[in-house]
N, C-alpha and C positions, 0 to 999 in steps of 0.2 A: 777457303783456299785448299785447304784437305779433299774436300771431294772432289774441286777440279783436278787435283796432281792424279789423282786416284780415276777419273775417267780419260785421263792423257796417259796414263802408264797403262789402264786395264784396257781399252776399244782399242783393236786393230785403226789404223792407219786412214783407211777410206771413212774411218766413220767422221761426219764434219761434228765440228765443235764449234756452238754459238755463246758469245760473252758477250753480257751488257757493260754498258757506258761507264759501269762506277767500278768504284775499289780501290786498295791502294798498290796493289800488285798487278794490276790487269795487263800492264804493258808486258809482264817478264813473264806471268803466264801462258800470255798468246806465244812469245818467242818459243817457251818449251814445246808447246801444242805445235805448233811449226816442225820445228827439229824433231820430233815423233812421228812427223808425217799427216796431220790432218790436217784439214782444210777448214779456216777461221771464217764464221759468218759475225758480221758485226746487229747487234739487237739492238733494233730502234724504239726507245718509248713512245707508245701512238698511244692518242686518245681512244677509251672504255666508254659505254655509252653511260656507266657510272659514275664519270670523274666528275668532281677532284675525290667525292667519296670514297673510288679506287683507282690510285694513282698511279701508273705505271713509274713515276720517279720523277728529277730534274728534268727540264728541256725536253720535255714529252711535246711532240706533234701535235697542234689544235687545231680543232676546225673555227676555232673563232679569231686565229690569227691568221694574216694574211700570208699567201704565198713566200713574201720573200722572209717575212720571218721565220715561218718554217723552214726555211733554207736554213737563213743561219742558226735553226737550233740543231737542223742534223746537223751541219757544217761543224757544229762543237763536238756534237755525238764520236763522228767520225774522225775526230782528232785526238779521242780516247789513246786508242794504241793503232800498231800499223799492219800490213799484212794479210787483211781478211780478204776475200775472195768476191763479197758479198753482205746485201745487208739483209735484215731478217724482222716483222714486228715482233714487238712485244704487246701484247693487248691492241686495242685498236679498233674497236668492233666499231666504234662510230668514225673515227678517221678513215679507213681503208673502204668505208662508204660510199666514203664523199670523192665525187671527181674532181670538184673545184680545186680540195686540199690535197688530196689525194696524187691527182696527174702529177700538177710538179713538180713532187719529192721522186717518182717516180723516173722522169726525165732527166732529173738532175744525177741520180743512182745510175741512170745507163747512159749517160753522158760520159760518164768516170769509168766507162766499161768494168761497172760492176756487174752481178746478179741480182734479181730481189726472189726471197724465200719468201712466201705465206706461210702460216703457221697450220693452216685448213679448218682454223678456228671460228671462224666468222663466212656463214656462206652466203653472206651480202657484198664482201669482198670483192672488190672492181680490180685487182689486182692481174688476172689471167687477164681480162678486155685490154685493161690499156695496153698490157705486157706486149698483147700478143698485136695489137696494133699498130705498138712501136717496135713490133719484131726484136723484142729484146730477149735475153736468156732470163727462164723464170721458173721456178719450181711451187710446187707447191704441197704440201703435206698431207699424204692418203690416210694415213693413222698416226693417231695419241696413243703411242702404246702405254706410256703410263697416266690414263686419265683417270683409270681402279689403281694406285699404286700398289698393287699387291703380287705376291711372285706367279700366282697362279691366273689373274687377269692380265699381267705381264707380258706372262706366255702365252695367252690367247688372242693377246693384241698382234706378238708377232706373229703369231699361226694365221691372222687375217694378213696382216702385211705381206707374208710368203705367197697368197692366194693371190693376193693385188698385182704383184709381180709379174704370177706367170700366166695369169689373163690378160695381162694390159703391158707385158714384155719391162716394165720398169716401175719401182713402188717409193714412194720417200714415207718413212717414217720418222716421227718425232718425240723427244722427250727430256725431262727434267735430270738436272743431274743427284738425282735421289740416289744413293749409294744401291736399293733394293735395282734399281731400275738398270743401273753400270752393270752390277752382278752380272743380274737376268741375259740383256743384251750382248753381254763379255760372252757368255757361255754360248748363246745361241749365233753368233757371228762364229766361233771358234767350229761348227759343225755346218756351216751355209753350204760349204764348198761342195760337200759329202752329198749336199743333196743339191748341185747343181743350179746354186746360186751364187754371184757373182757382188760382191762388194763394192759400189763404186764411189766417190766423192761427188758430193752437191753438182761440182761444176759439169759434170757430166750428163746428167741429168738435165740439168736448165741447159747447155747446149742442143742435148738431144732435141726437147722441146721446141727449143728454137728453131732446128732445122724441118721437123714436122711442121710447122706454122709456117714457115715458108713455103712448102710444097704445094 
């Protein structure tokens, strides 16, 4: 809970903020993350091609259950707390695979005029296809800036991220809320402007997307 208050006081505003399903506080945190200004992705447990070895949590997404039970285990997921913009995996490398499993959590997600975020973790991920078939709003993550969590591959993740940007006009970057990581990120948001990058929230992004695939 310490480190959440501490990346809702320390990121500027446009940076989104993703919280999973648990906790005993998660409802009153998302309220502050709100009233600071960011923008809530809600984090789905999807099945690892490791599980149950590695288990993303309770009411994790299976591909061995059927559609509608997968419904209703996000259906619980999403009943966590209120307000997010968006849902987002958590793990999933063999869920986010599978179309069978896969499509109608995804249908269901933009039925509700949500967004879905990819993590860019899994480059098997059907996640842009269907997205982009169902012309829905969808992002998905160009860099792990803390995959090295250390301040100096930190920086070199974002120094990739900034490059992603302004070849490709928009970058989404991702990351843990590791205190070294808030820091790093805090500092280097506080200087974007100076060098003619713009800060934006998720939902801008997956819009953008959106209207590109339309054209």
């Amino acid at each position: 809970a310490s480190t959440t208050a501490d990346a809702i006081a320390k990121l500027p505003g446009p940076v989104t903020l993703g919280f999973v399903p648990y906790g005993t506080d998660i409802a009153g945190l998302a309220v502050r993350a709100r009233a600071a200004g960011h923008e809530l992705l809600l984090q789905v447990p999807m099945e690892p091609f490791e599980y149950p070895d590695n288990d993303p949590g309770p009411q994790t997404l299976l591909t061995s259950l059927t559609p509608e039970q997968n419904i209703d285990r996000l259906h619980w997921v999403m009943s966590r707390f209120q307000g997010y913009v968006g849902l987002a995996n958590t793990m999933g490398a063999r869920f986010t695979a599978s179309d069978s499993s896969f499509g109608p959590v995804l249908h269901e997600i933009a039925r509700r005029g949500l967004i879905y975020v990819d993590d860019g973790s899994n480059p098997r991920s059907l996640a842009g296809r269907i997205e982009g078939a169902n012309n829905s709003p969808f992002a998905r993550a160009d860099v792990v800036i803390d995959a090295v969590p250390t301040p100096t591959d930190i920086d070199h993740a974002l120094d990739r991220l900034e490059m992603a940007a302004r070849e490709r006009s928009v970058a989404v970057g991702i990351a843990s809320a590791l205190p070294v990581s808030i820091e790093r990120i805090a500092k280097w948001a506080k200087a974007a402007a100076s060098r003619g990058l713009l800060l934006v929230p998720i939902t801008a992004v997956a819009m953008k997307n959106k209207q590109t695939a339309s054209q």
